[in-house]
N, C-alpha and C positions, 0 to 999 in steps of 0.2 A: 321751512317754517310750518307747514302742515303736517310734516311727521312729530310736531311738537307740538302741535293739536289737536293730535289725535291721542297721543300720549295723556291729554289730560282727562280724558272721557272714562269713564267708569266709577267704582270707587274708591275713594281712598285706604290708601294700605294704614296698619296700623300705625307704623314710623308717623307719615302724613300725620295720623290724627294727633299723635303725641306732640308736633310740632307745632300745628295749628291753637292746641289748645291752649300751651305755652304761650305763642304768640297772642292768643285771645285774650290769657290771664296779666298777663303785662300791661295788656292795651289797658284794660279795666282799671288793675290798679294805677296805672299814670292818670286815668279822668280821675279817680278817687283821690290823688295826691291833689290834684289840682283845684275838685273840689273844696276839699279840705282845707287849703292853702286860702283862698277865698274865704272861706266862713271864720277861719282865724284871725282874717285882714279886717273884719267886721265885729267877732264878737267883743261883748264889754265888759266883762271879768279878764284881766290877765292870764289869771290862771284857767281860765279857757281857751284863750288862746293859745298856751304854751300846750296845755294838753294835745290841742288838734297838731298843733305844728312838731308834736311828738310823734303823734300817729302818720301824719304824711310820711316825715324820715324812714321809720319803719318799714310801714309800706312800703319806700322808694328802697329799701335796701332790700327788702323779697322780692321788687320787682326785678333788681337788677341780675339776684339770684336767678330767678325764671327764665329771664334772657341769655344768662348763660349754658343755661340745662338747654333749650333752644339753640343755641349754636351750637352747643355737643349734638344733639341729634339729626340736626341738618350736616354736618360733617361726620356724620357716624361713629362717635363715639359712644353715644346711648344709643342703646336699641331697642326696640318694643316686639318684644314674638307678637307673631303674629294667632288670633285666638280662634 
């Protein structure tokens, strides 16, 4: 267990950053879906509602994009040179 803690110390190679940031971008747009989701359940034009509840899907469909470029680079199928 401490050679696996020591392993995390320094910093991050590019891959790492490529994955984190993916994973960052994901997380964001899921509160954004969520948001969005919410203010639709409230607004009072319809077509307000339909609009945001457009935009959530959207979103949730480049989120899931993101997520799988994310698991291609955590299984190395993308790779980031290093710069």
């Amino acid at each position: 267990m401490v050679d696996l803690m020591q392993q995390l110390e320094g910093p991050r190679t590019a891959q790492q950053e490529l994955f984190y940031d993916l994973e960052d971008a994901t997380a964001i747009i899921g509160w954004s879906v969520t948001e969005l989701t919410a203010i639709a359940g409230v607004a009072r034009p319809p077509d307000e509602s339909v609009s945001l509840m457009k935009m959530a899907a959207l979103l949730t469909a480049q989120q899931k994009k993101l997520r799988g470029y994310a698991d291609e680079v955590k299984a190395g199928r993308i790779v980031r040179a290093e710069e």
